[in-house]
C-alpha positions as CSV (number, residue, x, y, z in Angstrom):
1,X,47.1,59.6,75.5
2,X,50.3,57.9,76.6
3,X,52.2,60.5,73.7
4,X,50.7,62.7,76.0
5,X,52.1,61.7,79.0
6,X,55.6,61.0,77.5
7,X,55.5,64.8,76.2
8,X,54.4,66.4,79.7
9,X,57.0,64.5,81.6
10,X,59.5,65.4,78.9
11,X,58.8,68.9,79.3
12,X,58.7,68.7,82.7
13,X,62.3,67.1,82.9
14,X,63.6,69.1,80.2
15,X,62.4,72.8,82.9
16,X,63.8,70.4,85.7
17,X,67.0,70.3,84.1
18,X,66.9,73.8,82.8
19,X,66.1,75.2,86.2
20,X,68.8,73.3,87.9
21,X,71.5,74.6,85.3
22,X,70.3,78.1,85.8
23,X,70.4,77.6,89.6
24,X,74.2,76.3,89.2
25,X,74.7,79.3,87.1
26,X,73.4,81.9,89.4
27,X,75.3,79.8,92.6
28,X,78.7,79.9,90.3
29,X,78.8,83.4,89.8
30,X,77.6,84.3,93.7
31,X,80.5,81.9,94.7
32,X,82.9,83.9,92.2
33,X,81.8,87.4,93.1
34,X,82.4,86.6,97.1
35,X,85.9,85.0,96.2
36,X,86.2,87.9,94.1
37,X,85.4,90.4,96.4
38,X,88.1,88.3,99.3
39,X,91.1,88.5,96.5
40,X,90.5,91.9,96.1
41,X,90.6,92.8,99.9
42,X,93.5,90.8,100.3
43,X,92.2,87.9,102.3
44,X,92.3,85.1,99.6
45,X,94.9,83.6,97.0
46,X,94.0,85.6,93.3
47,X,94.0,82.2,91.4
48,X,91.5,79.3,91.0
49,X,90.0,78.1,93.7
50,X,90.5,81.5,95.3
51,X,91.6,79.5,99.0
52,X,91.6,82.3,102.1
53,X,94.6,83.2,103.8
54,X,95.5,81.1,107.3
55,X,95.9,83.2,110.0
56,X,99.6,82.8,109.8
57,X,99.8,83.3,106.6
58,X,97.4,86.8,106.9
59,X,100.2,88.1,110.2
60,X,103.1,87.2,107.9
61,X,101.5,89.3,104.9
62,X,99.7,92.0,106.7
63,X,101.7,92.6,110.0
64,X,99.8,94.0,112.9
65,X,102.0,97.3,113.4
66,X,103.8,98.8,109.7
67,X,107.2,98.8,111.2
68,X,107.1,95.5,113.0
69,X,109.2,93.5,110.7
70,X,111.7,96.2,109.9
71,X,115.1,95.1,111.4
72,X,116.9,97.4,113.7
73,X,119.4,99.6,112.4
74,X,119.4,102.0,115.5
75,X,118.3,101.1,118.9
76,X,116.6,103.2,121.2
77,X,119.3,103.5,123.8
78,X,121.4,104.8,121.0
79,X,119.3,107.4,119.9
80,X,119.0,108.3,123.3
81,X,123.2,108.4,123.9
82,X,123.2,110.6,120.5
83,X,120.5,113.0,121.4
84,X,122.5,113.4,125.4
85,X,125.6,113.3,123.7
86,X,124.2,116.5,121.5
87,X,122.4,118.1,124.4
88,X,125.8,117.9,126.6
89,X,127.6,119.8,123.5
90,X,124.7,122.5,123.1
91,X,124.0,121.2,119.7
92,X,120.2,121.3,119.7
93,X,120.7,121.5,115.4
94,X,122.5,117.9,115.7
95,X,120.3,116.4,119.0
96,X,116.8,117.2,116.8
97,X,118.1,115.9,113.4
98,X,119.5,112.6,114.6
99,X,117.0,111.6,117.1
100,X,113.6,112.9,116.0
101,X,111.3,112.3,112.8
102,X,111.2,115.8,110.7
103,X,108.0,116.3,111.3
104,X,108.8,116.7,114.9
105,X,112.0,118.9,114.5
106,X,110.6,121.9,114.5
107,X,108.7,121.9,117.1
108,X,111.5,120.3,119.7
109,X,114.2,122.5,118.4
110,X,112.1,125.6,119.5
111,X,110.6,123.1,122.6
112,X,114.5,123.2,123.3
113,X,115.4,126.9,122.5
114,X,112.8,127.7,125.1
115,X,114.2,125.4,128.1
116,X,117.7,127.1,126.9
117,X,116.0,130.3,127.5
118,X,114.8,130.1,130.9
119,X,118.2,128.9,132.3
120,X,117.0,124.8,132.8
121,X,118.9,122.8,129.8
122,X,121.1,121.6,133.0
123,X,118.3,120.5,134.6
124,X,116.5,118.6,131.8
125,X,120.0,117.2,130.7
126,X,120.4,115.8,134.6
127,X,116.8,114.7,134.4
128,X,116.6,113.0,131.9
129,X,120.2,111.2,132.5
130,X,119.0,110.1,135.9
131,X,117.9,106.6,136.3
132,X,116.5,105.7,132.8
133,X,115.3,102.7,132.2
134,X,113.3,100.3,129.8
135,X,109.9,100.4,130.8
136,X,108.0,98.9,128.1
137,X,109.2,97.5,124.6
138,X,107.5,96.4,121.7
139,X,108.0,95.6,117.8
140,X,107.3,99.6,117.0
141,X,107.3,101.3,120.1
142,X,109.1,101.6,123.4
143,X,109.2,104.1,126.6
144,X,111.7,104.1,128.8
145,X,111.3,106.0,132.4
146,X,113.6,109.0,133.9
147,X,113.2,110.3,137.1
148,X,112.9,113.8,136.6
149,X,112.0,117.3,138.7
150,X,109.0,118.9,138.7
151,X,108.4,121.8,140.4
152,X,111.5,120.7,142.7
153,X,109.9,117.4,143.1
154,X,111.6,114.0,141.9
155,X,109.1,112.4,140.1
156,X,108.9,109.9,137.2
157,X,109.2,110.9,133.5
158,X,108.8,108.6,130.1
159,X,110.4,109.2,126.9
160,X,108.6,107.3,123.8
161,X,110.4,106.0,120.8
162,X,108.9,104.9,117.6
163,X,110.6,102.5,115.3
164,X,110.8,104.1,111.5
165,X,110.1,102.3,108.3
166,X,114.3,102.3,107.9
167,X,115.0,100.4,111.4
168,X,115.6,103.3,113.0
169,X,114.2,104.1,116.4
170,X,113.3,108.0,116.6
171,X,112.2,109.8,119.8
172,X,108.7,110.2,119.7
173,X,108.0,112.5,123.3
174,X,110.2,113.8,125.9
């Protein structure tokens, strides 16, 4: 009877011990596949024991806006003096391929053969030379106001820049 007992209570420590190293098996490889699954997005270091980013650390590899550490090659109020400075000489050519991204040249070089057209370029130069000013600046993306006419009206206007991958600030809207 007591061989018995011994055997039952072996067994019984033997699936005991069984169990718990299955358990730590199954806990182990949940524990990797959620580290796992944080390297691969990014949000944890990719070697043992797979430790998240800080927040700081997250902003310094993933900043909030693409451009935003991009140093400044050409300011705004730059791009703006080149793309007057091109309006003044009648150079829409020059004023669209300095101061706007080429996916916008297009359309603002024929926006600009249109206000040509219709006798006002003197009136959007003297516009948009009136009064301008920084309104709002950011890492990626400033507008600065104008007071301009509407309908022979003085009225405020804004003109958007966007900040390229290259450090350059292009005009984004008149």
């Amino acid at each position: 009877m007591e061989g018995k007992k011994i055997r039952w209570w072996l067994i019984l420590v033997m699936l005991g011990i069984f169990l718990v190293g299955l358990g730590s098996i199954f806990c182990g490889y949940w524990w990797f596949l959620g580290k796992q699954a944080r390297v691969l997005s990014g949000t944890a270091r990719a070697n043992f024991p797979y430790r998240d980013y800080s927040v700081e650390e997250l902003n310094q590899l993933y900043p909030q806006y693409f451009n935003e550490n991009v140093p400044t090659v050409r300011s705004p109020e730059v791009t703006y003096a080149l793309f007057v400075a091109a309006l003044k000489k009648g150079d829409f050519e020059e004023a669209v391929n300095c101061c706007f991204r080429a996916g916008d040249r297009a359309k603002t070089l024929e926006f600009l053969n249109g206000v040509k057209q219709k006798g006002m370029m003197d009136l959007m130069v003297g516009d948009i030379t009136r009064d301008f000013k920084q309104d709002m600046m950011l890492d990626t993306m400033a507008t600065y106001k104008y007071v301009g006419t509407l309908k022979g009206v003085l009225s405020t206007g804004f003109m958007d820049f966007r900040k390229s991958s290259d450090g350059i600030w292009y005009i984004e809207s008149l």
